[in-house]
C-alpha positions as CSV (number, residue, x, y, z in Angstrom):
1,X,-8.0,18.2,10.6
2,X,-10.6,16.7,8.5
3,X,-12.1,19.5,7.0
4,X,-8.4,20.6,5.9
5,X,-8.3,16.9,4.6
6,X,-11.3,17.2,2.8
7,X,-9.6,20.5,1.0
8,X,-6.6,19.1,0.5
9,X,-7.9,15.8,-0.5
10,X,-10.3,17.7,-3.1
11,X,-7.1,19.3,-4.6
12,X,-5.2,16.2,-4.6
13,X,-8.4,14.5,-6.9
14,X,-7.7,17.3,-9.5
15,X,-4.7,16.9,-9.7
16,X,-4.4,13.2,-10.5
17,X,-6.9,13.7,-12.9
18,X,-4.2,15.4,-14.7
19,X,-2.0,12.5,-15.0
20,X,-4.8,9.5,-15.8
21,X,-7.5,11.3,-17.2
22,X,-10.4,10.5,-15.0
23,X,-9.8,9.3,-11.4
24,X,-11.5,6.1,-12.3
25,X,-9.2,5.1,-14.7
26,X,-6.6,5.3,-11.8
27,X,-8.6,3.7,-9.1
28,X,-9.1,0.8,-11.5
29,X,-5.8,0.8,-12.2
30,X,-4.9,-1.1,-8.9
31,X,-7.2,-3.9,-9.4
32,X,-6.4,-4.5,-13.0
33,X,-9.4,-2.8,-14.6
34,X,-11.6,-5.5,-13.3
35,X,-13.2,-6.5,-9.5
36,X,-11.6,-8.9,-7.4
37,X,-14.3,-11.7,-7.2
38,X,-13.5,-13.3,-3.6
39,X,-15.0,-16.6,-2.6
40,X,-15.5,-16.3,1.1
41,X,-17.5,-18.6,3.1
42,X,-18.5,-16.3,6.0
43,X,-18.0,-13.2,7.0
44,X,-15.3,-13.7,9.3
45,X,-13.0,-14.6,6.4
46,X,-13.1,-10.7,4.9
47,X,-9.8,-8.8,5.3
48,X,-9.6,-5.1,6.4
49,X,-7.4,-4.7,4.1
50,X,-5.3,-6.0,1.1
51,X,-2.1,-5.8,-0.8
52,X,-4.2,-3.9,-3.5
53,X,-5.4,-1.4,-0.9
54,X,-2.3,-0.9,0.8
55,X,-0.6,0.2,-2.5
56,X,-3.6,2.2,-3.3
57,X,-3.4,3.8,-0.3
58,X,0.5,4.5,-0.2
59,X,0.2,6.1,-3.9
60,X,-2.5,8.2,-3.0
61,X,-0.5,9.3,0.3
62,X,2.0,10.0,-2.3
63,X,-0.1,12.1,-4.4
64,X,-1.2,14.4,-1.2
65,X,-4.6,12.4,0.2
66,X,-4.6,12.0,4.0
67,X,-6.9,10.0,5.8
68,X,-6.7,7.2,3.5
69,X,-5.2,4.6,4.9
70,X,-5.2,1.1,4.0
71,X,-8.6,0.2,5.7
72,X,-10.5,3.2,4.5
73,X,-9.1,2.3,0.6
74,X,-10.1,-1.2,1.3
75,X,-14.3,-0.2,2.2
76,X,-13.8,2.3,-0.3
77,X,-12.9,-0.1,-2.9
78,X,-15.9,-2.6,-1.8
79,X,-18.7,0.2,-1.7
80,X,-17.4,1.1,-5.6
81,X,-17.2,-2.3,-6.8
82,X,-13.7,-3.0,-7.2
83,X,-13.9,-6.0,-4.6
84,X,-16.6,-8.4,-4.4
85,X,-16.4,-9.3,-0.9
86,X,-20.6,-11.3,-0.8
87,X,-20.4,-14.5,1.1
88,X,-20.8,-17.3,-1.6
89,X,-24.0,-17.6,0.0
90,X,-25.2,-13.9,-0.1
91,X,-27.5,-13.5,-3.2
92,X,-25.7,-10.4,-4.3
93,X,-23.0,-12.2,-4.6
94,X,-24.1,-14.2,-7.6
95,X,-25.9,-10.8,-9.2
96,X,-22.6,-9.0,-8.6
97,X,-21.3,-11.9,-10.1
98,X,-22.8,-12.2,-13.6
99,X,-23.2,-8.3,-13.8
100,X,-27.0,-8.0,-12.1
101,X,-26.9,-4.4,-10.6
């Protein structure tokens, strides 16, 4: 099921391109255009999920994806740099911060 996924999935990618241009334009478009800076305290304080990556992931059910559910949007979204989810306390969260990469 995940190999069709991936094949579907791939298909899915050209075709939003279509509509937005580039696919980053319409991944960013969820957050704004700019990261969600988050000011947790520990660890234990980072959602799975959010409201941004639960509509993220219901419009790109929409648009054909599967296996993109709101958890899966949500890391997705904090490996690529929409969400800054660093501890206050992490020092990558001051470089991500002021733009240090």
């Amino acid at each position: 099921m995940k190999i069709e996924a991936a094949v579907h999935n791939a298909r899915a990618f050209l075709k939003s391109r279509e509509g937005f241009g580039d696919f980053y334009s319409y991944c960013w478009g969820f957050v704004g255009g700019r990261p969600e800076l988050n000011h947790w305290k520990s660890a234990r304080q980072i959602p799975a999920t959010s409201p941004e990556s639960e509509a993220f992931s219901k419009d790109l059910k929409h648009r054909g994806f599967s296996f993109v559910g709101p958890t899966v949007v949500y890391a997705y979204m904090q490996a690529v740099g929409m969400v800054n989810d660093h501890v206050v306390e992490c020092f990558r969260c001051r470089e991500v911060r002021q733009g240090v990469v």
